[in-house]
C-alpha positions, 0 to 999 in steps of 0.5 A: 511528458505525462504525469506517471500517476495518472499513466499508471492509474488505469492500469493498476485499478484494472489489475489482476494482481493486488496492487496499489497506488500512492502519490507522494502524500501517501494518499491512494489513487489507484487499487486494483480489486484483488488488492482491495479484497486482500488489504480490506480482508474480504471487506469491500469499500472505497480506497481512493483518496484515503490515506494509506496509514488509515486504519480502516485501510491497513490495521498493521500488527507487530509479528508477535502472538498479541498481534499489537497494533504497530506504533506510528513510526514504525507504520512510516516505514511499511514499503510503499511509504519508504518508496515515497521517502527513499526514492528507492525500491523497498520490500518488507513483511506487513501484518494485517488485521480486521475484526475476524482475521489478520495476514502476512503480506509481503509487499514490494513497492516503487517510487515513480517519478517525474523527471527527479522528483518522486510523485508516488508509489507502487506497491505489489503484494501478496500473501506470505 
């Protein structure tokens, strides 16, 4: 049988949709370019190899009017992380931000798996 990340890789990173890929170490191995575009808020660079809890990857903010930067516990259990930690399907609200903006993203996200163990995630999201 074949690795699912490396089965899936190609077809996320050629995705029209706003997806992204992690393996169970929650480092990114795919993204598709709309999914750069959204996570990055308009600011083009290199996802892959990154951790997805990198700040220049994912700012995440609490759904206050401060908008303040969350603690990391509570970045832990964003969905394609609790995918990874659960072994189940997670959905949830992320807010986002960079230097000009931040967003509401609604993301869904689901372990993959080789035989039983969870070598990964992917996650869909989109603007709320």
């Amino acid at each position: 049988m074949t690795d699912p990340l490396e089965r899936w890789a190609t077809a996320v990173s050629m995705a029209e949709e706003s997806c992204l890929m992690l393996d169970a170490a929650g480092i990114i191995v795919a993204a598709s370019g709309p999914c750069a575009r959204l996570l990055c808020l308009g600011q083009p660079f290199e996802l892959v190899g990154r951790h997805v809890l990198d700040r220049e990857v994912l700012f995440l903010i609490d759904f206050t009017a401060a908008g303040n930067e969350l603690g990391e516990s509570e970045r832990e259990q964003i969905p394609p992380l609790l995918a990874l930690t659960s072994g189940r399907l997670a959905r949830g609200l992320l807010r986002v931000r960079n230097a000009e903006s931040s967003r509401t993203l609604d993301a869904i996200a689901s372990p993959l798996r080789r035989h039983d163990e969870v070598v990964g995630s992917l996650t869909f999201f989109a603007i709320v």
